[in-house]
C-alpha positions in Angstrom: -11.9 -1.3 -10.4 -14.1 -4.2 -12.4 -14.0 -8.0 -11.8 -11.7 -8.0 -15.1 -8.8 -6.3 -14.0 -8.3 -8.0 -10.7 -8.3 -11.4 -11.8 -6.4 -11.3 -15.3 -2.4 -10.6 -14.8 -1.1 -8.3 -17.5 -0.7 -9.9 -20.5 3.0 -10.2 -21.2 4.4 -12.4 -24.3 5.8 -15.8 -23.9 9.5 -15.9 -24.3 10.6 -19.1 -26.0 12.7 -21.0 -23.7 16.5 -21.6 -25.3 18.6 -25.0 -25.8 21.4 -25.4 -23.5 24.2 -25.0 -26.6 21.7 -21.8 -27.5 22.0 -20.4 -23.8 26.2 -21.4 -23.9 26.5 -19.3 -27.0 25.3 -16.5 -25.5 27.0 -16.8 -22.2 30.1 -17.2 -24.6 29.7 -14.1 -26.5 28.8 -12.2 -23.3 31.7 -13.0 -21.5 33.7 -12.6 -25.0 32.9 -9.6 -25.3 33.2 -8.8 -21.4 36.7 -9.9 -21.7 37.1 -7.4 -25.3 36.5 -4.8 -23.1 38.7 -5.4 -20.2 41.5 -5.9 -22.8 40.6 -2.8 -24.0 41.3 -1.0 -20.8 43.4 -3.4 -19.0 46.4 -3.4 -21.4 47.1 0.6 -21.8 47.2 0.4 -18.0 49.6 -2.1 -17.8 51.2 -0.8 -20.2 51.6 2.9 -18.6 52.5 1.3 -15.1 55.7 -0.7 -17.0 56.7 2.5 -18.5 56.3 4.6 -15.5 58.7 1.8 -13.7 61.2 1.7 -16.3 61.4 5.9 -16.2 61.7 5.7 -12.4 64.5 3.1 -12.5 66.3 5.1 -14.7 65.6 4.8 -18.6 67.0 1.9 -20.6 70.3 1.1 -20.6 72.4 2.1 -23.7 73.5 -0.9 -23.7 70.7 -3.5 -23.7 69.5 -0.8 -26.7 72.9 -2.1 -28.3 72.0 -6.0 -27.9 68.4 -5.7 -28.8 69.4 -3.5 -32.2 71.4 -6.2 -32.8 69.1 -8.5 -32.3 66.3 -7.1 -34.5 69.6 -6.9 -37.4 70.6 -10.5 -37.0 67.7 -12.7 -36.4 67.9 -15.1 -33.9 71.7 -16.1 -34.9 72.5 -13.3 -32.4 72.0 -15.7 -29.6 74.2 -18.7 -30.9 
């Protein structure tokens, strides 16, 4: 080993130290992005459990079918 290597650390580049709005927009688009994700596998789950709960408890009732079709057919004047 020479004199060279053991007194020079490895030469590594500077990184340029970011702004504070600079380092918030990144933190933003990380967790952004973080929270895409999640959505992403959070919401079929959800979705599945409800589903699963509502075939347990028995299916949906023809008759809140009925209201709802006649919802969707009337607008909200259904409720007045």
């Amino acid at each position: 080993m020479s004199d060279m290597d053991a007194q020079s650390p490895p030469n590594r580049p500077v990184r340029e130290k970011l702004s504070w709005g600079e380092q918030r927009d990144r933190r933003r688009r990380r967790r952004k992005a973080f929270e895409e994700v999640l959505g992403w596998i959070l919401v079929p789950i959800i979705l599945y459990v409800i589903w699963l709960l509502i075939q347990e408890a028995g299916g949906i009732p023809p008759e809140a079918i009925e209201f709802f079709k006649e919802l969707v057919a009337h607008g909200s004047t259904a409720l007045r």
